[in-house]
C-alpha positions as CSV (number, residue, x, y, z in Angstrom):
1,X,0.0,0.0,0.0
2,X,0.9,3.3,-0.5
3,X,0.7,6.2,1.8
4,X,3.0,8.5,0.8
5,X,4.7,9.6,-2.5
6,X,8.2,8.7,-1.1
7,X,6.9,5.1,-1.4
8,X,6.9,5.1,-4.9
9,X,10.2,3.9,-6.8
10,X,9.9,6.4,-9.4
11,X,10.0,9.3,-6.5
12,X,12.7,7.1,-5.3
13,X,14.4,6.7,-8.4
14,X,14.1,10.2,-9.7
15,X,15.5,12.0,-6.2
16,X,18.8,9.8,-6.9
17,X,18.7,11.3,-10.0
18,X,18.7,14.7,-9.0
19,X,21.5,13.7,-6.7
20,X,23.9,12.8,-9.9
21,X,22.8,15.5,-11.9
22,X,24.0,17.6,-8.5
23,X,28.1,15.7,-9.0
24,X,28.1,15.6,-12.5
25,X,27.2,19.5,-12.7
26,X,29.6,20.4,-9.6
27,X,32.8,19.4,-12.4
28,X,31.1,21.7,-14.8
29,X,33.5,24.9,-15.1
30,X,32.3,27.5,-12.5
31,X,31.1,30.0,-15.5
32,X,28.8,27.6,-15.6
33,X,27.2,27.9,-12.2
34,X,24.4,30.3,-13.6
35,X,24.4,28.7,-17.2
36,X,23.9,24.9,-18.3
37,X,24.3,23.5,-14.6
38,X,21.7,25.5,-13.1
39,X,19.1,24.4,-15.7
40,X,20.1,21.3,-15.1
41,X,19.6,21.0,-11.2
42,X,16.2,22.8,-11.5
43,X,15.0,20.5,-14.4
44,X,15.9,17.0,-12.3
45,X,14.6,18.6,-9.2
46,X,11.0,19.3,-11.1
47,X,11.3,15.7,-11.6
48,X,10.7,14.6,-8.0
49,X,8.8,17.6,-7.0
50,X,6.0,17.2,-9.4
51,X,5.6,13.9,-8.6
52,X,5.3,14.6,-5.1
53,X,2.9,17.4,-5.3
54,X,0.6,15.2,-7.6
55,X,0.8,12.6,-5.4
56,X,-0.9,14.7,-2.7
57,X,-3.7,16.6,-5.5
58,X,-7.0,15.4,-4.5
59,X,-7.7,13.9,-8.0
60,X,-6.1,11.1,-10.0
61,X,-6.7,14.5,-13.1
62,X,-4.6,16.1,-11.1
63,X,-2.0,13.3,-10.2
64,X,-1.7,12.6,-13.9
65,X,-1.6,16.2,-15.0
66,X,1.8,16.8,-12.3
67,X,3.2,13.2,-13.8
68,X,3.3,14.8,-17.2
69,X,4.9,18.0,-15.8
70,X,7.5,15.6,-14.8
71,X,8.1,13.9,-17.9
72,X,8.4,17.1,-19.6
73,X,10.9,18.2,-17.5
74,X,12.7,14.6,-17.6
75,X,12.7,15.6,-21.5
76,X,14.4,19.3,-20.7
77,X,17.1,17.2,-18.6
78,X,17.5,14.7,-22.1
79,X,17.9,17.7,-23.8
80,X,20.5,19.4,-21.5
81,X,22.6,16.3,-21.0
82,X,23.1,15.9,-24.8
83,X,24.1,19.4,-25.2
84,X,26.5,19.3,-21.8
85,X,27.8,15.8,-23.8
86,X,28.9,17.4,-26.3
87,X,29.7,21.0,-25.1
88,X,32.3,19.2,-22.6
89,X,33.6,16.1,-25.0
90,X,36.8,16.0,-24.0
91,X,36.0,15.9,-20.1
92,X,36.2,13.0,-18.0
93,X,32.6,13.4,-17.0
94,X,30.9,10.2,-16.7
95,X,27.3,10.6,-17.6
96,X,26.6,7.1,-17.7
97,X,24.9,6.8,-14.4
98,X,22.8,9.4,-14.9
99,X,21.6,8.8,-18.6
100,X,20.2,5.3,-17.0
101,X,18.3,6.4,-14.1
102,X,16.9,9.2,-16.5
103,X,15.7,6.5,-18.7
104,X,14.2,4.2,-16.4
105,X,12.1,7.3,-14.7
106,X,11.0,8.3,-18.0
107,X,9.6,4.4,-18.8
108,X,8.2,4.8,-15.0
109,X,6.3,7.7,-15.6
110,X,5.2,6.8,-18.8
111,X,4.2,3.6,-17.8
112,X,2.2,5.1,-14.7
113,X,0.6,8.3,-17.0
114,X,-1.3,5.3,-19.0
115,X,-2.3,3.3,-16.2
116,X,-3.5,6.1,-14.0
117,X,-5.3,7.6,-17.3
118,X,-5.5,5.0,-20.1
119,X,-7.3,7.5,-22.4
120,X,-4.1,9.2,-22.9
């Protein structure tokens, strides 16, 4: 059963990827502090936080509605993890970690979205 939105794996899941998105952007160069690594952080944070606050909506609309938020912004981290890729090639950045955790949140959330609301 579950009580609380820290019981599900995906909330789970998603917090330890904020976590490496926190060590892989704290090698970034410090110019990038207000740049690529901010966006970052605040787009794998949204991850967990949306899920959480839909978790506690009083509707399964609403539930569904904060799960897509949270895909969207697993889609902005995609996005910036591609462009940090190639921006910083030549570092020894492993991104590896991250990339899979991404991945199986995205599948998660997916997966839950249609079972939550199969009309979508």
């Amino acid at each position: 059963m579950i009580s609380s939105y820290k019981d599900l794996i995906v909330w789970q899941k998603s917090k330890e990827l904020v976590i490496e998105i926190y060590k892989i952007t704290a090698l970034f160069p410090k110019e990038e502090m207000y740049g690529l690594s901010s966006q970052m952080r605040r787009s794998a944070v949204s991850i967990p936080s949306n899920i959480a606050e839909g978790r506690y909506r009083g509707t399964k609309k609403d539930f569904v509605n904060f799960l897509r938020i949270a895909f969207g912004s697993g889609a902005e981290l995609e996005t910036q993890i591609i462009i940090a890729k190639e921006i910083y090639y030549e570092s020894s950045i492993d991104y590896l970690r991250a990339e899979k955790l991404l991945e199986e949140v995205m599948k998660m959330l997916n997966a839950m979205i249609r079972n939550i609301n199969p009309k979508s």
